[in-house]
N, C-alpha and C positions, 0 to 999 in steps of 0.2 A: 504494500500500500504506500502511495507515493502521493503526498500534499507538496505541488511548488515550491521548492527549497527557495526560490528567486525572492517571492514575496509569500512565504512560511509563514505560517500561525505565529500569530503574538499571544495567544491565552489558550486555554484547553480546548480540545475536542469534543464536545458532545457525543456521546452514544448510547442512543432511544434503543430499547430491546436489547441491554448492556447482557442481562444475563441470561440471554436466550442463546439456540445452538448455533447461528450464526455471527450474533452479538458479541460472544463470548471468545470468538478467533480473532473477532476485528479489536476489541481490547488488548488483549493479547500482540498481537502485532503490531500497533499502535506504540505499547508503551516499551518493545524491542528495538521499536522504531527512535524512540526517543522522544514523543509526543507527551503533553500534558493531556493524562484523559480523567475529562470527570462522564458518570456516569449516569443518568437517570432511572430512576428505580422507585418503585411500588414498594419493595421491600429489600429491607437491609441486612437482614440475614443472609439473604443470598445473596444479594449486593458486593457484605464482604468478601462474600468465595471468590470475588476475582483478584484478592491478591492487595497488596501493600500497592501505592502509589497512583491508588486509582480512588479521586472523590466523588464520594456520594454523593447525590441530590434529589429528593425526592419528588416524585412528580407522578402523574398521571395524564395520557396522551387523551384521556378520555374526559379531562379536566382540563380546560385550555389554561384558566388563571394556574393550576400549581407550575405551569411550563414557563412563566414571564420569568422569575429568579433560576431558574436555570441554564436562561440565554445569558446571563451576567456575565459580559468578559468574553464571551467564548467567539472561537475565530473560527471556528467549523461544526457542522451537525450533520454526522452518520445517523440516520434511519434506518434499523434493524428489525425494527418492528412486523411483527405479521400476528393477524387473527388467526386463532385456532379451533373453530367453528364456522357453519354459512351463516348461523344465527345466534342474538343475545349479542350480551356485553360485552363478551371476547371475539365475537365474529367479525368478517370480514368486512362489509361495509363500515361495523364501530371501530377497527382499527387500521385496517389498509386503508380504507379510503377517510374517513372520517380523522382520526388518531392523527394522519398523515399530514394532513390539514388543517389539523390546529398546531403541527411542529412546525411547517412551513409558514404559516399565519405567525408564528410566536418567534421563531428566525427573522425576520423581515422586519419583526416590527423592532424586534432587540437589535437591528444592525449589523446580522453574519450577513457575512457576504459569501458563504459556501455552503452548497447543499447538495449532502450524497444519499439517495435512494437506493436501497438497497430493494430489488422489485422480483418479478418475475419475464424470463423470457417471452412468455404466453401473452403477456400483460398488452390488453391490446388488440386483440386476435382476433377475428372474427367466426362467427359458425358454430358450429357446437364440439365442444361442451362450454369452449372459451365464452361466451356473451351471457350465461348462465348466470342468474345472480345468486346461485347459488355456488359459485366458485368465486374463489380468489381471482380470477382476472380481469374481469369489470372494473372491480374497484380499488385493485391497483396501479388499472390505466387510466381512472378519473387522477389518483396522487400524481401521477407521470405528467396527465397535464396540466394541474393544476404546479406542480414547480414549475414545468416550462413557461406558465404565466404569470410566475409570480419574478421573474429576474435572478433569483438566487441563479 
């Protein structure tokens, strides 16, 4: 993983879905990288499992105000995030596409000027099963275009 060394971060990282199974590589290589990473999290239990030199911050993507004190400072935000349901609170429209959208909403207005989506190839797609709203790929390709409109 490679941030612009030319004009590199001046404050930490963000990483949304810090301790999920994707989440959890991009910390990981961020902080071998030499990156300041702080981490957004539900909870701190697990929060900790990632290790010494990575801050915690509590937040919820399904809460837009807890995400404004976690844009503080920060000079990048990975989005790891994915629902793990078609429906409810953890499903995919409440966090691919919704979740997604209050972290790029709440970037923008905090003043990162970088934003990386972590998505699906699919995302996008047309026909079936992809336009399904009951798949993940609808509304991961609303997030997709919703950053590409937002300037991040």
């Amino acid at each position: 993983m490679v941030i612009d060394e030319r004009s590199g971060p001046t404050g930490p990282v963000l990483v949304a879905g810090a301790t999920g199974q994707s989440g959890r590589l991009i910390v990981a290589e961020l902080l071998a990288a030499g990156y300041l990473v702080r981490a957004l999290v539900r909870n701190n239990t697990k929060g900790r499992q990632l290790g010494t030199g990575v801050e915690l911050v509590n937040g919820d993507v399904r809460n837009p105000a807890t995400l404004v004190a976690a844009m503080t400072g920060v000079s990048a935000v990975i989005s790891a995030i994915g629902g793990r349901s078609p429906l409810g609170g953890n499903g995919f429209r409440a966090i691919d596409w919704e979740g997604n959208r209050a972290l790029i909403d709440a970037a923008r207005s905090g003043g990162v000027t970088r934003f990386l989506l972590i998505t699906a190839g699919s995302a996008g797609r047309s026909g079936f099963p992809y336009s399904l709203p009951l798949a993940p790929y609808p509304w991961k390709a609303r997030a997709e275009a919703h950053l590409r409109a937002s300037g991040l």
